[in-house]
C-alpha positions, 0 to 999 in steps of 0.5 A: 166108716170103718169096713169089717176088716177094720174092726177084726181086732176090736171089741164085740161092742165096735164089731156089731156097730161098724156091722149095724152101720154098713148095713145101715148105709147099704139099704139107704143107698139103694135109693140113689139115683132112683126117681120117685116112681122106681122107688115106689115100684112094686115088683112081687106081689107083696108091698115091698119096695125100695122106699117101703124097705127103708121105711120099714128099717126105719121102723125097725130101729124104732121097735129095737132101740127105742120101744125096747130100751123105753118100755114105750109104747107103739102108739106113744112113739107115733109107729105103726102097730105091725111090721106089715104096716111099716111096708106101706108108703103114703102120698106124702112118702118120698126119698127125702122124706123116708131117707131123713126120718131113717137117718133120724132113727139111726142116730137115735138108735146109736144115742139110746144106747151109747151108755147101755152094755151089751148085756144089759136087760132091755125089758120093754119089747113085746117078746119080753126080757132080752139082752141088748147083744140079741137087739144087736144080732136082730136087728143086724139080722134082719137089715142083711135080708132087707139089704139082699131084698134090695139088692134084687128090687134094685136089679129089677128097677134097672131093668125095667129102665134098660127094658123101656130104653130099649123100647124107645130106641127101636120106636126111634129108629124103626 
């Protein structure tokens, strides 16, 4: 993957796109080497956590790439109604599970609009007519504060380990 530095003399189109898929990969590797449970920790009191985050990225890419682009609906592309949904984890949620179907939804989200121009009217977000430039910044937008969300979830989970390690060591040796 090209880094930032990479793409500085590039067209706006790659610049966006090399930015998109940097955050894109930072918010799914902050599930490596987590256990199911650390995943699914709940750290705030809202229901954010690691797994929750990108299951909601996977939302996102959804709402702004397919449902935008598609003029269809929610219900017709099988998501949640609201972006608090998307948070909520089911029995069934795991790492494998949530990082595919994220996986899935970026190259979706690369295929619908690989023949599309940035300044191409996407009409079928619920906010009406917008740009696909200003899908771009959105949703670049928002998986920069999900990746800084999770940068401290992250810490959080890691210290919660380093905390119960601790623990054992000294029930260990008294």
């Amino acid at each position: 993957m090209p880094s930032a530095d990479d793409v500085l003399d590039q067209p706006l189109r790659v610049q966006l796109e090399t930015f998109l898929d940097q955050h894109r990969t930072a918010l799914g590797a902050c599930l490596d080497g987590l256990s199911e449970q650390q995943a699914r920790a709940r750290l705030v009191p809202s229901a954010t956590t690691l797994l929750g985050l990108v299951k909601h990225a996977t939302f996102v890419e959804r709402v702004w790439f397919d449902e935008a682009v598609t003029a269809r609906s929610r219900a017709e592309l099988g998501i949640e109604a609201g972006p608090g949904e998307s948070f909520e984890l089911r029995e069934e949620d795991t790492i494998a599970g949530v990082r595919e179907a994220h996986r899935q939804a970026c190259e979706a989200s690369r295929r619908a609009v690989a023949d599309l121009e940035l300044d191409e009217v996407l009409h079928g977000n619920r906010r009406g007519a917008l740009p696909l430039r200003w899908v771009y910044l959105h949703v670049l937008r928002e998986l920069a504060q999900h990746c800084g969300h999770a940068d401290i979830l992250h810490e959080q989970v890691l210290h919660e380990q380093v905390l119960r390690e601790q623990v054992l060591r000294e029930q260990v040796h008294g």
